[in-house]
N, C-alpha and C positions, 0 to 999 in steps of 0.2 A: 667514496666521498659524497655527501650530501649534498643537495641542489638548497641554496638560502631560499629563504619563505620569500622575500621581495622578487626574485628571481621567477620562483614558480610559484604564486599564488595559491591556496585554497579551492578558491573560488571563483574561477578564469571566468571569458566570454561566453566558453561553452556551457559551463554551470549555470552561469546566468540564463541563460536561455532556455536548459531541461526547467529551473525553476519556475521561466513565465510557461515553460509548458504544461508545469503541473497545477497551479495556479488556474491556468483556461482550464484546463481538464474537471479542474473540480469546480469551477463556475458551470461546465455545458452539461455535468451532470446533474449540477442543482436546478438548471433552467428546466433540462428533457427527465428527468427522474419522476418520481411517486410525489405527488404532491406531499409536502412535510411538514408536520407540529409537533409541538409537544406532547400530545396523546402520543402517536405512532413513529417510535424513533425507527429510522432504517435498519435493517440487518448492519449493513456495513459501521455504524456506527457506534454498534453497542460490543461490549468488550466479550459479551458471552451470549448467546443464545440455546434454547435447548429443541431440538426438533419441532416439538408444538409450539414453541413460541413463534419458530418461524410461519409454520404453517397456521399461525392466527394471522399472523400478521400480513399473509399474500392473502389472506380472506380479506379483512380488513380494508386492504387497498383496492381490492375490488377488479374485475376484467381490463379498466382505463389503469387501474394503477400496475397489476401484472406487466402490459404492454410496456407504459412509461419505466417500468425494472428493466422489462430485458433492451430497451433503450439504451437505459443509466447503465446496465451491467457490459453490454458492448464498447462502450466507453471506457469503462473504468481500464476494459482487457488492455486497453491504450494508455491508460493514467499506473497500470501496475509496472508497462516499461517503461515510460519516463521516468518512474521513480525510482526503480530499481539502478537503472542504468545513473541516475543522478546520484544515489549513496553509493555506489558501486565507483563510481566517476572520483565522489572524496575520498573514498577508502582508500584508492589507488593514489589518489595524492596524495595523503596524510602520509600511508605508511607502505608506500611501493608497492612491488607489487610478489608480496610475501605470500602465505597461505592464509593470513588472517584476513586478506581482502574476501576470500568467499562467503563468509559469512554476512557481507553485505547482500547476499541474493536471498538469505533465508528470509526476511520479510513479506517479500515480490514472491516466494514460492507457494508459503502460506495462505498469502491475499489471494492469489492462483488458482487453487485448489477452492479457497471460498467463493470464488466469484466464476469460477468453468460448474461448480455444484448448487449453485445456489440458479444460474443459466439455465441449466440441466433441467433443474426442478420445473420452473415457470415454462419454459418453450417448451415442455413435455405438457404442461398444464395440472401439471402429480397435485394431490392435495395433498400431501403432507412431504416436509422437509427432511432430509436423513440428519440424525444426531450429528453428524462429523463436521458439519457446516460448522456450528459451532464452537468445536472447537479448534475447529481451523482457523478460524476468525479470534479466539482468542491466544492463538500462538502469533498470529500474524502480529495483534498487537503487542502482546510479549515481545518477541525478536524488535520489533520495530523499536520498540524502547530501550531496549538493548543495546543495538549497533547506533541509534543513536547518542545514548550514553556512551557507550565508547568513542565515539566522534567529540564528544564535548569535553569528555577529562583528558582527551589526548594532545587537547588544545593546551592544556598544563605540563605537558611532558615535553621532552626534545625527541621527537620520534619521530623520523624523516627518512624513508627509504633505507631501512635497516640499521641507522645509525642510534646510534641511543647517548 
């Protein structure tokens, strides 16, 4: 038997709160980060990158902006649990706690792997970026649009702890 929505919320205290955490999180990255324009988009923000693109781009930002990354990217290691655990938190309320909740991690794994390799690169001081970063960053974004499309059309359905 199903728990009613008014009963158990969405969106509790606790969710509220992962949310102003990822909120701060991506404000203290934007304060301590690489300084940013429209010439030099971040790594993290671009949907795809290719090896050299990235290694222009820690050229570009220069020793002061290197530092200010691996700053930003320390952070972020803290903004990928908050977020995780925050879609992983609605997956589990939306729709119990089935197998389809795992799939809320795959974003946070993704991001993971982009941000322990992109870390990697700069605190070694490497001049050049390995290809994978890339495409880690663009599965991260894939998946992330995913599980949150399924968060949104489920909002359409009566799917509540197994029940249909």
């Amino acid at each position: 038997m199903g728990i009613a929505e008014s009963e158990n919320p969405i969106i509790d205290a606790t969710t509220w709160k992962l949310i102003f955490g990822f909120v701060v999180g991506v404000a203290i990255i934007g304060l301590i980060g690489p300084p940013l324009s429209l010439e030099i988009r971040p790594l993290d923000a671009r949907f795809f990158y290719t090896g050299a693109e990235a290694s222009a781009y820690l050229e570009q930002i220069g020793p002061a902006g290197r530092s200010a990354y691996l700053r930003a990217e320390t952070v972020d290691f803290g903004l990928i649990l908050i977020y995780t655990t925050l879609i992983a938190r609605l997956f589990v309320r939306r729709f119990g706690r089935q197998a389809l909740c795992a799939i809320a991690f795959v974003p946070g794994l993704f991001d993971l792997i982009e941000t322990a390799g992109a870390f990697s690169v700069v605190w070694q001081g490497k001049s050049e970026a390995p290809a994978y970063l890339g495409y880690a960053t663009a599965l991260k974004w894939i998946s992330t649009f995913l599980v949150l499309g399924i968060l949104a059309l489920s909002r359409f359905r009566k799917v509540r702890y197994g029940t249909r």
